[in-house]
N, CA, C and O atoms as a Tinker XYZ file with bonds, in Angstrom:
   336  protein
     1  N    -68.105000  -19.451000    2.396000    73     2
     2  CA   -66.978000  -18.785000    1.815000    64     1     3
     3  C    -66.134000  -18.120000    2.912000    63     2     4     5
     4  O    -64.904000  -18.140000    2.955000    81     3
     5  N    -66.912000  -17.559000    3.746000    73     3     6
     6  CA   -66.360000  -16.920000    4.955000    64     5     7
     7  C    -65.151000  -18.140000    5.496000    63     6     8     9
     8  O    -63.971000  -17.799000    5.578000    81     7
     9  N    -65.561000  -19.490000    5.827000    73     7    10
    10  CA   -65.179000  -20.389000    6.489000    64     9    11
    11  C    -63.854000  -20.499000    6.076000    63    10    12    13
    12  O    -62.853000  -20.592000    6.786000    81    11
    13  N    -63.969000  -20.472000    4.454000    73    11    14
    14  CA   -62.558000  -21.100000    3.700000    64    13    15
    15  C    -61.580000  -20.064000    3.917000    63    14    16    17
    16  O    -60.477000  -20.376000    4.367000    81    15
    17  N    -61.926000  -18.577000    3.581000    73    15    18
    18  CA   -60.934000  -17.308000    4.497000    64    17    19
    19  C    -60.153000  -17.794000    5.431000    63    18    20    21
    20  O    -59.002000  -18.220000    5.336000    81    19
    21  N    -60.803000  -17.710000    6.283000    73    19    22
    22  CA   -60.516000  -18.027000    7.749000    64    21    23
    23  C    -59.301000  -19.394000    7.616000    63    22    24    25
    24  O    -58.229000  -19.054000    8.117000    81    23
    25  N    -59.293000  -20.401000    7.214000    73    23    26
    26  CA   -59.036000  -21.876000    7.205000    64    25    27
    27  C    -57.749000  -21.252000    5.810000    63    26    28    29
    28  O    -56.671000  -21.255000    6.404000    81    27
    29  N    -57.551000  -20.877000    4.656000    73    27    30
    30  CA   -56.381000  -19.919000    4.413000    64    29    31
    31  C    -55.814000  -19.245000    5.632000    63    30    32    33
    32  O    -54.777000  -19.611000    6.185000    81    31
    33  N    -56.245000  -18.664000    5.849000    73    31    34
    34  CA   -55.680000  -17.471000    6.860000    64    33    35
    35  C    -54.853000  -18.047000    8.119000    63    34    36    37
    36  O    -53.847000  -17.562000    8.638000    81    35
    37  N    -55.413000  -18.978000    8.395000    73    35    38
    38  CA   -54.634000  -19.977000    9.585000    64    37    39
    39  C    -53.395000  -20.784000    8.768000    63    38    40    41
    40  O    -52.262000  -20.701000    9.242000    81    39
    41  N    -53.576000  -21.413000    7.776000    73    39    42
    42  CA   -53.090000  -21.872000    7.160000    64    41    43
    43  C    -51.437000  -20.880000    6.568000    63    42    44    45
    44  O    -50.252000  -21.210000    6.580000    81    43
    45  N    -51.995000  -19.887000    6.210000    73    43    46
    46  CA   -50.774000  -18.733000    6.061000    64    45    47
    47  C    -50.224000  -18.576000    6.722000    63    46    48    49
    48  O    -49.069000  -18.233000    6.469000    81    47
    49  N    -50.744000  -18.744000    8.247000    73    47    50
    50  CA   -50.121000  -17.996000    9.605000    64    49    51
    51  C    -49.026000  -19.036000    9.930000    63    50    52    53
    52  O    -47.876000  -18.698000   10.213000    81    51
    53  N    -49.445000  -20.328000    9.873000    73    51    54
    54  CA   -48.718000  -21.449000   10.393000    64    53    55
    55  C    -47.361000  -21.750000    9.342000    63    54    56    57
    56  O    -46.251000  -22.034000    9.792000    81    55
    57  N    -47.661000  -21.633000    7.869000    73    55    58
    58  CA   -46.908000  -22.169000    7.414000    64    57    59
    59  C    -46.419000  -21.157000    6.501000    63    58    60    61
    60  O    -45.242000  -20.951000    6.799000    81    59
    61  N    -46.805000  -20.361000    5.437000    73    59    62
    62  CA   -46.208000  -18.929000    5.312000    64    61    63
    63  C    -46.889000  -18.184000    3.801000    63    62    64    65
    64  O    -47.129000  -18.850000    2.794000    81    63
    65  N    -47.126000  -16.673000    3.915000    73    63    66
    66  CA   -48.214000  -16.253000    2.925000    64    65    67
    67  C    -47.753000  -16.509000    1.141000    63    66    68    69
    68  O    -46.637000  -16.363000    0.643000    81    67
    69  N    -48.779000  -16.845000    0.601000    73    67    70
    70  CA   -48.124000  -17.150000   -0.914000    64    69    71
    71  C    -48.058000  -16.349000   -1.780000    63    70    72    73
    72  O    -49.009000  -15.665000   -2.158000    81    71
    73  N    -46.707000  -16.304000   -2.313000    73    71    74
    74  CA   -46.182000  -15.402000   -3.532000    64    73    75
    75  C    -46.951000  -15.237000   -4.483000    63    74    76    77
    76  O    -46.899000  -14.178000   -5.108000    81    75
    77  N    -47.818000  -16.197000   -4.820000    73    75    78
    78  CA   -48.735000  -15.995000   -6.204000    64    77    79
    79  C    -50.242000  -16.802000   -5.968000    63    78    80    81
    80  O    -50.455000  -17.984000   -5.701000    81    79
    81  N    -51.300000  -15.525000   -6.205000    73    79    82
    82  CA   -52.675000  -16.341000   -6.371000    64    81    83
    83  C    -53.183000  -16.432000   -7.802000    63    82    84    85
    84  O    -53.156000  -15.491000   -8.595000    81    83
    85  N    -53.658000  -17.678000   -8.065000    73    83    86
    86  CA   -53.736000  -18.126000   -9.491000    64    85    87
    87  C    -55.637000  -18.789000   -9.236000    63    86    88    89
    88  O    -56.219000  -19.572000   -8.486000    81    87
    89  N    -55.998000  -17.821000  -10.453000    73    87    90
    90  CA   -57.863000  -18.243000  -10.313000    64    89    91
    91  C    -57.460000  -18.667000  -12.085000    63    90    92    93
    92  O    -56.847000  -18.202000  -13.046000    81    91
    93  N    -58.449000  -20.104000  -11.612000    73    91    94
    94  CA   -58.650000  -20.946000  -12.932000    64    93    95
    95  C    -59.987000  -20.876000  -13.421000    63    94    96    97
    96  O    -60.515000  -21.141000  -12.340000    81    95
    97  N    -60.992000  -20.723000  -14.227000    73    95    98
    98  CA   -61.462000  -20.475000  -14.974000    64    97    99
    99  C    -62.051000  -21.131000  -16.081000    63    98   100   101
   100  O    -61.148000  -21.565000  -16.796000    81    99
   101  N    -63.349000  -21.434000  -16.608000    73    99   102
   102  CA   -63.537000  -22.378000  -17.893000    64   101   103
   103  C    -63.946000  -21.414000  -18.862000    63   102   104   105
   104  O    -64.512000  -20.348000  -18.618000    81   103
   105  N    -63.635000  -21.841000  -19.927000    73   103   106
   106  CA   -64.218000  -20.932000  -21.136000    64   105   107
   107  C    -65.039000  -21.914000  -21.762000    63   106   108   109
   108  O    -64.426000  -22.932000  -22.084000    81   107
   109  N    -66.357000  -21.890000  -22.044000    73   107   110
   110  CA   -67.724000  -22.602000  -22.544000    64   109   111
   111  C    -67.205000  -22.586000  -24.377000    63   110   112   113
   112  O    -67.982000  -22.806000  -25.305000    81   111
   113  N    -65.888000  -22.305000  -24.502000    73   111   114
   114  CA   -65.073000  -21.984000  -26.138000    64   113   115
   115  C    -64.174000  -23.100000  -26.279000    63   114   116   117
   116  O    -63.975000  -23.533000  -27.414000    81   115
   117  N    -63.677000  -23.559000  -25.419000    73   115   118
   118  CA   -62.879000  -24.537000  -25.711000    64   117   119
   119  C    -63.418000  -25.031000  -26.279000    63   118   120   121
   120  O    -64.644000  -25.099000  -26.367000    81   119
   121  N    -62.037000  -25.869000  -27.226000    73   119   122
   122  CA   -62.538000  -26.687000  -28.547000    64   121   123
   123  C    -63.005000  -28.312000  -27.802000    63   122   124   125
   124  O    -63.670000  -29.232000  -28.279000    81   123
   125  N    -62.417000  -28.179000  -26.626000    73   123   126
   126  CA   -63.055000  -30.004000  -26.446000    64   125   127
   127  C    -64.400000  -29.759000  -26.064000    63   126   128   129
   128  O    -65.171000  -30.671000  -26.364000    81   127
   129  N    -64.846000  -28.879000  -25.544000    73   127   130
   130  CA   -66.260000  -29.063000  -24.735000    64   129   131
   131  C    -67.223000  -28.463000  -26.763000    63   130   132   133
   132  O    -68.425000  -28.617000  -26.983000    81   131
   133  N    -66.444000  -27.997000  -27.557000    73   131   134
   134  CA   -67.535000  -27.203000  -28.799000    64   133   135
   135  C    -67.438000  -28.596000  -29.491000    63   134   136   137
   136  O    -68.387000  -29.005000  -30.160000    81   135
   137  N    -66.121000  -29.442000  -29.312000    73   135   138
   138  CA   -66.096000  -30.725000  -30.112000    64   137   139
   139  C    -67.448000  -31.743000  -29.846000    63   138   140   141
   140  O    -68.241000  -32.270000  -30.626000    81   139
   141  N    -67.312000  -31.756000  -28.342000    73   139   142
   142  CA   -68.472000  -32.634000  -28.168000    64   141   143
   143  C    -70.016000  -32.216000  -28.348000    63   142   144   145
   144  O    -70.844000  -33.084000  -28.626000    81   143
   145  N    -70.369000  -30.938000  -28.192000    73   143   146
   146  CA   -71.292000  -30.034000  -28.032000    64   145   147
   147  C    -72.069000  -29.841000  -29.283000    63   146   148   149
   148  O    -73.279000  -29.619000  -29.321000    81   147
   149  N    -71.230000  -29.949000  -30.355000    73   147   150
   150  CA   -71.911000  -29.518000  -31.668000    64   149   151
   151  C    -72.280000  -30.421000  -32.666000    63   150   152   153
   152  O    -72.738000  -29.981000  -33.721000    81   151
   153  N    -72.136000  -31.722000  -32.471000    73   151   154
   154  CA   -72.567000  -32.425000  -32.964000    64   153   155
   155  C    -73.717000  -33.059000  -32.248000    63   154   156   157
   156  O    -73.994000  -34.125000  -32.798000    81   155
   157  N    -74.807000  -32.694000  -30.807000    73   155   158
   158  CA   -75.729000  -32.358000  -30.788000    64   157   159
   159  C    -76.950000  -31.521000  -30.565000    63   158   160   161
   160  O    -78.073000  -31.632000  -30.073000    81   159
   161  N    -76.181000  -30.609000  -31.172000    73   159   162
   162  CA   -77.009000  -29.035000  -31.178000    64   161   163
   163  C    -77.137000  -28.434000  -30.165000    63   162   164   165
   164  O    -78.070000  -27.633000  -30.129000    81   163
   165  N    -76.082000  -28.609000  -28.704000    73   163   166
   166  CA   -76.735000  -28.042000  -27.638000    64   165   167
   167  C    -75.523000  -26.890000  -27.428000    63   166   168   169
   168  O    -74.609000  -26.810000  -28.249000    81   167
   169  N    -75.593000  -26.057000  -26.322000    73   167   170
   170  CA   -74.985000  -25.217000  -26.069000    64   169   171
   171  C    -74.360000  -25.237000  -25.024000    63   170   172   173
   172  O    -75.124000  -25.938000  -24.361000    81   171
   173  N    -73.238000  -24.909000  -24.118000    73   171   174
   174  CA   -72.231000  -25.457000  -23.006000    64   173   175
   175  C    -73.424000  -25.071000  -21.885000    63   174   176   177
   176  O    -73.251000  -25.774000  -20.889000    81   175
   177  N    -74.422000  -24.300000  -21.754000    73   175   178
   178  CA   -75.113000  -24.024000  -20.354000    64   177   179
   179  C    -76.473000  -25.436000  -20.741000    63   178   180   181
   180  O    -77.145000  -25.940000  -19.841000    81   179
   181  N    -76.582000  -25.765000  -21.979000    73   179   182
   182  CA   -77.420000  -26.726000  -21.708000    64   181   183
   183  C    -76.976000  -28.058000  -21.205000    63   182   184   185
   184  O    -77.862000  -28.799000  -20.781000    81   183
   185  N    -75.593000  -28.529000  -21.184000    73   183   186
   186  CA   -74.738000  -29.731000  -20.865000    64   185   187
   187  C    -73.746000  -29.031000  -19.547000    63   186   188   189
   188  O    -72.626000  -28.531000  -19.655000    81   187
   189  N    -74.419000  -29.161000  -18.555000    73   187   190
   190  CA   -72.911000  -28.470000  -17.638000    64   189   191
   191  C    -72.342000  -29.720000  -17.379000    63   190   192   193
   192  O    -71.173000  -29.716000  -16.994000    81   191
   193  N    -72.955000  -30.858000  -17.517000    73   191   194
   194  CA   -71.920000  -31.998000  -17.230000    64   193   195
   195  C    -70.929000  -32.316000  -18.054000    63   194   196   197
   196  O    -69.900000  -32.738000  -17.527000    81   195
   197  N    -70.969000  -32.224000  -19.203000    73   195   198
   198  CA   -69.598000  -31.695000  -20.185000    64   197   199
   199  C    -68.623000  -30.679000  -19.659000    63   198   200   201
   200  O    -67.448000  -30.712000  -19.292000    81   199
   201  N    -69.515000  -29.805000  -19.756000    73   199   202
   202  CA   -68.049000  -28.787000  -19.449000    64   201   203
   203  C    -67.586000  -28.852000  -17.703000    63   202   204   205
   204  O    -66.395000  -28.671000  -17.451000    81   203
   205  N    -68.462000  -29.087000  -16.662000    73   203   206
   206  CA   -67.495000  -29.708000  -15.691000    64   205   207
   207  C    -66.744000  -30.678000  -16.392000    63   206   208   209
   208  O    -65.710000  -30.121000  -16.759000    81   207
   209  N    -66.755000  -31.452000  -16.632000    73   207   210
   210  CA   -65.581000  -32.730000  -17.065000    64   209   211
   211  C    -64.814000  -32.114000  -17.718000    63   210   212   213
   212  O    -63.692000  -32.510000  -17.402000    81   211
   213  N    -64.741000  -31.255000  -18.566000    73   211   214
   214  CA   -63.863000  -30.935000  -19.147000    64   213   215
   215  C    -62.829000  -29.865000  -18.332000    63   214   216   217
   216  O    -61.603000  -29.973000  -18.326000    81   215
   217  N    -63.533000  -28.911000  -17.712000    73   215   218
   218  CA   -62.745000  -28.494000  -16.661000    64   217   219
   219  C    -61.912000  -28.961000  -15.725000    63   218   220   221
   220  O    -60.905000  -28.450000  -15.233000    81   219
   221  N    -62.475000  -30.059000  -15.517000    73   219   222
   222  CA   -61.584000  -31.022000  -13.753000    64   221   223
   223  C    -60.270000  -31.364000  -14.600000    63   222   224   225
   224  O    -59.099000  -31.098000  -14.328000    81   223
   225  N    -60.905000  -32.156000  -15.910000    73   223   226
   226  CA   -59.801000  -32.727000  -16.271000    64   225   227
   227  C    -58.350000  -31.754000  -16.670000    63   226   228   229
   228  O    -57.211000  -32.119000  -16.379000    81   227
   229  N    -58.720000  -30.317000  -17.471000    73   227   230
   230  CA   -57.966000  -29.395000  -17.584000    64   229   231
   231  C    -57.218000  -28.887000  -16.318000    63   230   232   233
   232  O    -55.999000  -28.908000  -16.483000    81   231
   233  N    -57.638000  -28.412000  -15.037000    73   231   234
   234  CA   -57.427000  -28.444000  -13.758000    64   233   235
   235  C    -56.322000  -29.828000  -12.818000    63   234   236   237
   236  O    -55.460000  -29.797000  -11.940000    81   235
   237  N    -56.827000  -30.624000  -13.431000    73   235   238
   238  CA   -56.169000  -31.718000  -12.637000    64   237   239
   239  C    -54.561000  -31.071000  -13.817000    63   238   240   241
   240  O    -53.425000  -30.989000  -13.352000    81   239
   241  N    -54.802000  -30.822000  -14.836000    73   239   242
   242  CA   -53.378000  -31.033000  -15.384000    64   241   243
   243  C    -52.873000  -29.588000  -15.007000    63   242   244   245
   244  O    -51.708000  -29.298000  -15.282000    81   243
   245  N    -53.591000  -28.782000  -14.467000    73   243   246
   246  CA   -52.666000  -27.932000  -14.152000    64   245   247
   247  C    -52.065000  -28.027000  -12.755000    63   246   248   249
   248  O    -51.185000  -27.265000  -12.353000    81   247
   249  N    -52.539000  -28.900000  -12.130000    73   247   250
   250  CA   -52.286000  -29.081000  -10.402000    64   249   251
   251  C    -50.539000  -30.240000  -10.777000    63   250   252   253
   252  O    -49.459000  -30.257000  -10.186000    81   251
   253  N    -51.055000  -31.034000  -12.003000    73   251   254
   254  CA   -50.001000  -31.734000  -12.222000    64   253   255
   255  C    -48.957000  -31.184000  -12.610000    63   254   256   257
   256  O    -47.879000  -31.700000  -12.315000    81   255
   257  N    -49.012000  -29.925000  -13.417000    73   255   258
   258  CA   -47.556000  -28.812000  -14.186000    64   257   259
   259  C    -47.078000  -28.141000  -12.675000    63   258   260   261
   260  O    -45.890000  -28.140000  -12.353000    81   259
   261  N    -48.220000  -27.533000  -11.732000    73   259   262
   262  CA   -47.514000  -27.201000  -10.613000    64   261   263
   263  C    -46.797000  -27.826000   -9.978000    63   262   264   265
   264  O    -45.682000  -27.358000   -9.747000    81   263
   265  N    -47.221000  -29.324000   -9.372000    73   263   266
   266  CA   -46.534000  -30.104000   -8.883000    64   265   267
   267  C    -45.469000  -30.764000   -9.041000    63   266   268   269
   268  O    -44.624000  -30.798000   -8.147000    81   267
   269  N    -45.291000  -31.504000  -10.375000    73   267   270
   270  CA   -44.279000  -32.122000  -11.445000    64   269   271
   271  C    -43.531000  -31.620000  -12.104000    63   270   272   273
   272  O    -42.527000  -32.237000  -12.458000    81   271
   273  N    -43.747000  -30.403000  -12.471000    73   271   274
   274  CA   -43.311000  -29.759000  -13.716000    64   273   275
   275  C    -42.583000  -28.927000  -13.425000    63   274   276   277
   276  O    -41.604000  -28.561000  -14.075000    81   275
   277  N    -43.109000  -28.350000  -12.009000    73   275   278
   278  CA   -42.666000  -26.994000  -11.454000    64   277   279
   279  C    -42.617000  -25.774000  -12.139000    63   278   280   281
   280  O    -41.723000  -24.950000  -11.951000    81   279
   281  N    -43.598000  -25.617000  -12.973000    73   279   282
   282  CA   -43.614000  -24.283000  -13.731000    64   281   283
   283  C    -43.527000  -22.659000  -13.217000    63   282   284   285
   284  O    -43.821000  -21.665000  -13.881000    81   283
   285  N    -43.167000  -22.702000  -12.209000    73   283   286
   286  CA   -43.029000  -21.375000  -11.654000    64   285   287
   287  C    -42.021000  -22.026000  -10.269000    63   286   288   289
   288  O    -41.908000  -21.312000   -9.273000    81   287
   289  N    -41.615000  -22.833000  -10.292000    73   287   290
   290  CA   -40.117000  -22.911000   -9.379000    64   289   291
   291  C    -40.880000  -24.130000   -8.161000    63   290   292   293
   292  O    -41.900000  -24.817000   -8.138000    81   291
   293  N    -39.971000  -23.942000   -7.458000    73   291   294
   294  CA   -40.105000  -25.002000   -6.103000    64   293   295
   295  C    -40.898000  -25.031000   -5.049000    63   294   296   297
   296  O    -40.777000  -24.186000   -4.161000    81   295
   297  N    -41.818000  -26.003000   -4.997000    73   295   298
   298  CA   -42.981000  -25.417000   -3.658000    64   297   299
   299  C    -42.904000  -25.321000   -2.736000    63   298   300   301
   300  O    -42.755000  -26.422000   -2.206000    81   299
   301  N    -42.914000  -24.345000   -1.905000    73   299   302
   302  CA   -41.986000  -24.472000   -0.178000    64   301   303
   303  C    -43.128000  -24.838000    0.390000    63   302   304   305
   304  O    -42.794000  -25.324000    1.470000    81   303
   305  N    -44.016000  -24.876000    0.312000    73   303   306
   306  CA   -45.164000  -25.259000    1.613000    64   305   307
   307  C    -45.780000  -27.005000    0.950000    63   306   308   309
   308  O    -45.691000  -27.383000   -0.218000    81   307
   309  N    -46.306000  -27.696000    1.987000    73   307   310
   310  CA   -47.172000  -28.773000    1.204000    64   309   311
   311  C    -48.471000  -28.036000    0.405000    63   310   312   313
   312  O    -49.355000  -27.249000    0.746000    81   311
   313  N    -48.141000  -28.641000   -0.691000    73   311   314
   314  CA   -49.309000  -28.408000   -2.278000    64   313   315
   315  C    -50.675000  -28.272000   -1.339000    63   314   316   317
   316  O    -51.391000  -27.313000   -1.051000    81   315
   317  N    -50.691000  -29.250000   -1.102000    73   315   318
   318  CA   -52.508000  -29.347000   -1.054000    64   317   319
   319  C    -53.025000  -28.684000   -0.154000    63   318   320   321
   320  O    -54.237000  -28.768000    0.047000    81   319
   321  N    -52.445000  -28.102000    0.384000    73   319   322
   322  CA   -52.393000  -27.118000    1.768000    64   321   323
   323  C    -53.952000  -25.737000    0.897000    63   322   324   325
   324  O    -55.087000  -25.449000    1.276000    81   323
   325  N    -53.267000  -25.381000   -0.081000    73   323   326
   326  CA   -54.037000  -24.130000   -0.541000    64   325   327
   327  C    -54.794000  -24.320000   -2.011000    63   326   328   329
   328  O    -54.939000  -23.548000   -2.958000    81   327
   329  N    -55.215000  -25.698000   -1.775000    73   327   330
   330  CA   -55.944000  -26.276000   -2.870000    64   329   331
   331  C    -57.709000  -26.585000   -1.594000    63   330   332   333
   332  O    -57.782000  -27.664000   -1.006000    81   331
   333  N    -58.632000  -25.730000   -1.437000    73   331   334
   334  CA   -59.572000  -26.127000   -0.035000    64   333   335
   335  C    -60.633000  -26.131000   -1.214000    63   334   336
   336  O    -61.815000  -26.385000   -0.980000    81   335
């Protein structure tokens, strides 16, 4: 964790610090991961391979609204820069 600091931090220096930090998050509530979940009796910590999948895929679409969509305006730095 230390490493990834550091590797931001260079990263800021070179190219410039960001206006907004955004932490993504799963909720074990969502209806897609309770859709699949409850029809065999298990619970989201007994299937984490469900709810990873269901996360990436939620995630990938938010990397896509940032990128495409531009939901909070124009990206001045390259994207993937502060995606580590």
């Amino acid at each position: 964790m230390d490493q990834l600091y550091y590797e931001v931090m260079a990263i800021c220096g070179s190219v410039r610090f960001p206006n907004m930090f955004l932490t993504f998050t799963c909720n074990p509530n969502w209806p897609e991961i309770q859709r699949l979940l409850k029809p065999i009796h298990l619970k989201p910590q007994d299937h984490p391979g469900i709810v990873s999948r269901i996360f990436k895929i939620k995630f990938n679409q938010l990397i896509k609204d940032l990128k495409n969509n531009q939901i909070f305006g124009k990206i001045g730095a390259p994207f993937s820069l502060f995606f580590l």
